[in-house]
GUPAKOL-982547 format. One record per residue (C-alpha): x, y, z. Coordinates in pm, whole numbers, plus 50000, padded with zeros to 5 digits. Example, Ala and Ser with C-alpha at 12.3 -4.5 7.8 and 13.67 -1.06 7.14 Angstrom:
BEGIN
      xx      yy      zz
   51230   49550   50780
   51367   49894   50714
***
This chain:
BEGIN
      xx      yy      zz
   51961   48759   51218
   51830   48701   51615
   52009   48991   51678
   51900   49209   51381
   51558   49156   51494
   51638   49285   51852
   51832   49540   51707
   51502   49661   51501
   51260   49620   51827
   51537   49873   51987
   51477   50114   51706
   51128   50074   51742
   51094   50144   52096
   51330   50421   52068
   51099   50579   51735
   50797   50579   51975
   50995   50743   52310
   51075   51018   52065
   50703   50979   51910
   50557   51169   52219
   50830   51452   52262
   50835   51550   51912
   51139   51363   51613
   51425   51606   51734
   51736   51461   51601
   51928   51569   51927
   51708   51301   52167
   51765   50980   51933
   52096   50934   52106
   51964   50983   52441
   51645   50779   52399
   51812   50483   52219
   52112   50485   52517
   51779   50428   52729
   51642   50184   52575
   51981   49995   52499
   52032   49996   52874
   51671   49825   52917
   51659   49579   52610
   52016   49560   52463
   52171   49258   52609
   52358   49078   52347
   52392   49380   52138
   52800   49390   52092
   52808   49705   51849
   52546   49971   51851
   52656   50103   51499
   52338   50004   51260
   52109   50100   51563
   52204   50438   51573
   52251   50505   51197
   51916   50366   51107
   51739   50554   51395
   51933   50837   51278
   51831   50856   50961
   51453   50793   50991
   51402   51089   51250
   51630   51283   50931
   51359   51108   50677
   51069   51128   50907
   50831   51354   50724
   50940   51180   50372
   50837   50864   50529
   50526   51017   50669
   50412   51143   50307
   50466   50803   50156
   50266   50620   50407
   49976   50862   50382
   49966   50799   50021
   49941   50448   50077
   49678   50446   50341
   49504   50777   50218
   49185   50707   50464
   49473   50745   50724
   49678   50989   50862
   49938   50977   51009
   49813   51084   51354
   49521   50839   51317
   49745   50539   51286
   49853   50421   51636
   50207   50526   51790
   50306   50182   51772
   50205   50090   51396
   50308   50391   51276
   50643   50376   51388
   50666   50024   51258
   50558   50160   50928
   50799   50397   50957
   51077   50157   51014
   51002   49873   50763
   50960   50200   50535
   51270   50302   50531
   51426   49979   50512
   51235   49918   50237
   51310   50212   49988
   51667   50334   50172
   51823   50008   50337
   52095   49812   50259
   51919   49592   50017
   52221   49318   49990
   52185   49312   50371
   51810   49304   50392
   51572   49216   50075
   51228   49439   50068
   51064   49148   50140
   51293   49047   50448
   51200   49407   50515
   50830   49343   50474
   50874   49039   50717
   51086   49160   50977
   50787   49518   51044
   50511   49231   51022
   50678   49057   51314
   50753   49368   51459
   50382   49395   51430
   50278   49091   51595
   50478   49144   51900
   50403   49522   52000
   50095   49627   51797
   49721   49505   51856
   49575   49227   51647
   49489   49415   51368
   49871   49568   51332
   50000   49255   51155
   49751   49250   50857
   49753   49647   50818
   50137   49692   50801
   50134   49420   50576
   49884   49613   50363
   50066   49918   50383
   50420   49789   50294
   50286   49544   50083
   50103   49772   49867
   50404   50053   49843
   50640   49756   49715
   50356   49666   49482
   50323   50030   49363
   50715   50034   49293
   50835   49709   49223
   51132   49575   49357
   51344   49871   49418
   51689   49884   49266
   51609   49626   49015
   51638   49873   48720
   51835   50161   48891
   52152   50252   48739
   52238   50579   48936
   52264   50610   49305
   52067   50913   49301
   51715   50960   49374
   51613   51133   49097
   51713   51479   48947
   51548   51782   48765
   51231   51696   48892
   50957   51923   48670
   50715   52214   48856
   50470   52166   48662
   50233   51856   48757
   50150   51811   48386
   50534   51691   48266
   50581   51420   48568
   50557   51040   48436
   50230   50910   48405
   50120   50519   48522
   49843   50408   48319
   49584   50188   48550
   49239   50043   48486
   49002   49898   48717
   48649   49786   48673
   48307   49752   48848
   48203   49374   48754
   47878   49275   48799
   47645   48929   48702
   47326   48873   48649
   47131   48574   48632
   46817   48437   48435
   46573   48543   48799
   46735   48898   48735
   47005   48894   49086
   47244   49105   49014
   47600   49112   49171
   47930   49330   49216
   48271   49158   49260
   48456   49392   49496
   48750   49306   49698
   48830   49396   50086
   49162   49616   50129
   49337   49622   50473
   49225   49926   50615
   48864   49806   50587
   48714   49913   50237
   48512   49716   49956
   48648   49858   49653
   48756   49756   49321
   48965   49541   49145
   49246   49746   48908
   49609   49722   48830
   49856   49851   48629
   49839   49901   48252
   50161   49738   48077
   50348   49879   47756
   50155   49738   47439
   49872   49692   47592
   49429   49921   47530
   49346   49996   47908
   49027   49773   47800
   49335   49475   47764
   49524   49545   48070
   49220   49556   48286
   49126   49272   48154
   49459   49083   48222
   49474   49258   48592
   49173   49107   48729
   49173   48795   48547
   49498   48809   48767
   49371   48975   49089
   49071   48798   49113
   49022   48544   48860
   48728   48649   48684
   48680   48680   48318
   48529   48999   48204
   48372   49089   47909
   48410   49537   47942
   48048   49683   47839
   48190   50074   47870
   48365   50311   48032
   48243   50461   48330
   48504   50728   48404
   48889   50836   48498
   49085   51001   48817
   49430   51095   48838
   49641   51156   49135
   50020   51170   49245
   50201   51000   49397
   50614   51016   49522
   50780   50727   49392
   51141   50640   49564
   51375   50653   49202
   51189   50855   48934
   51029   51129   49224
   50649   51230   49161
   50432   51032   48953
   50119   51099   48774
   49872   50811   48892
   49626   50768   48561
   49325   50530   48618
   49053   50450   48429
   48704   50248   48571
   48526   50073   48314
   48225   49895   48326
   48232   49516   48308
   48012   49168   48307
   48128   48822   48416
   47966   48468   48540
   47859   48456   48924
   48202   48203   48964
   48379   48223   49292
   48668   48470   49311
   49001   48339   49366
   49225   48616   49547
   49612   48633   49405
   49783   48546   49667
   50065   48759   49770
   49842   49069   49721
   49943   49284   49989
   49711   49540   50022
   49387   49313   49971
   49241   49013   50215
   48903   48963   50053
   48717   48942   49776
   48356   48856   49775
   48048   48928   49541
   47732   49132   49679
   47388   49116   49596
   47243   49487   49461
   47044   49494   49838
   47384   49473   50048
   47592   49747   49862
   47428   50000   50036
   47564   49867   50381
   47919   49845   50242
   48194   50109   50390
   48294   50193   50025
   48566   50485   49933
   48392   50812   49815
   48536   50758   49453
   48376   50408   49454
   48085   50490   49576
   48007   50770   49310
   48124   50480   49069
   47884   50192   49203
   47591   50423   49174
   47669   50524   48809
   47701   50202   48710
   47368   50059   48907
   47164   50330   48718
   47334   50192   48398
   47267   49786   48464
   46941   49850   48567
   46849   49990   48219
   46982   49723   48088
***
């Protein structure tokens, strides 16, 4: 395992040589011989070094895609050479690796500490985030897959790809003196935003919201209405694009203290504000539209 993990720092090193010249398949050899001659003691056989770098400078703009998805605020070529080749690693591990070898969460684990030891002290929390939230979009991968193939016969027309039902909610409470307060929770790369998960078979969105943050953040919510929907799409590893389906409802609960699920990898916070701070939140544009539909709403109220 020591040696897997130097392997990986090799392949690291070697992703961000080839970072500044441009991913041309015909350096990797002649980048990672470098850095095998600086950094490779104890390394007896080369083999999964070269394969795996390899393959990610082959995958490289699949990879990219993904990771933009999951960190939509940033691009690629806003996300430091270091952390984004980390990403880029522990992303293709995760979705492409030998998953007998190396678990998604090994995966996970081993770009974290990755992380830790070449990035700056935010890099450990925001690969986290990033990984963490792509293996929470996906589940486990290969837990259901029968066929070795990625997918096939994948439709033109955005309107026939699989849709994922979400729901999310803006939660607010308001006392007998009239405070009013949003539950929102703190993502990695730095936004206040809401609370939503996934919709499961069987279930109203107006349940499975319910369920999800009862889950996410512990609160019980009683939904008032709905405040609106957005779609998007997304690539998803086995069954190719997917249609992204979520729906924001409106929603009341007790000023209680929130309880974060742990293991949530693309959140570290959760926290209620008064009506006065939400202005001075750094909120997504989506949210924001959302928060000031539903103040106009509870203040009728």
């Amino acid at each position: 395992m020591a040696h897997r993990h130097l392997a990986r720092s090799i392949i690291m090193q070697t992703l961000f040589d080839l970072d500044f010249n441009g991913f041309d398949e015909s350096r990797v050899d002649g980048a990672l011989d470098h850095c095998l001659g600086e950094f490779g003691d104890g390394i007896d056989d080369p083999t999964f070094i070269r394969e795996t770098a390899h393959n990610i400078v082959r995958k490289q703009k699949v990879l990219d895609e993904i990771i933009e998805k999951a960190a939509p605020e940033w691009p690629i070529a806003k996300i430091s050479t270091v952390d984004r080749n980390i990403l880029r690693l522990g992303l293709y591990e995760l979705l492409f690796g030998d998953r007998e070898q190396v678990p998604p969460k090994v995966a996970i684990n081993e770009a974290i500490e990755l992380a830790k030891s070449f990035g700056g002290e935010k890099s450990g929390p925001f690969v986290n985030g990033v990984l963490g939230a792509i293996y929470k979009e996906i589940g486990e991968p290969g837990k259901d897959q029968v066929s070795k193939k990625k997918y096939v016969h994948e439709p033109l027309d955005p309107s026939q790809y699989p849709v994922d039902m979400k729901g999310g909610a803006i939660v607010f409470s308001k006392d007998d003196t009239g405070t009013i307060r949003f539950a929102m929770v703190h993502d990695v790369f730095g936004y206040w935003t809401l609370s939503k998960g996934s919709i499961e078979e069987g279930e109203t969105p107006e349940q499975g919201t319910i369920r999800e943050l009862k889950e996410e953040i512990g609160l019980d919510i009683t939904i008032i209405e709905k405040l609106g929907e957005n779609e998007y799409v997304a690539n998803h590893p086995t069954r190719g694009k997917v249609r992204k389906h979520v729906i924001y409802f409106l929603a009341k609960s007790d000023f209680i203290p929130l309880v974060l699920e742990s293991g949530t990898g693309g959140l570290k916070d959760a926290k209620w504000f008064e009506l006065s701070e939400i202005g001075d939140l750094t909120m997504y544009d989506d949210v924001t539209q959302l928060m000031a539909m539903a103040i106009e709403k509870i203040v009728k109220m």
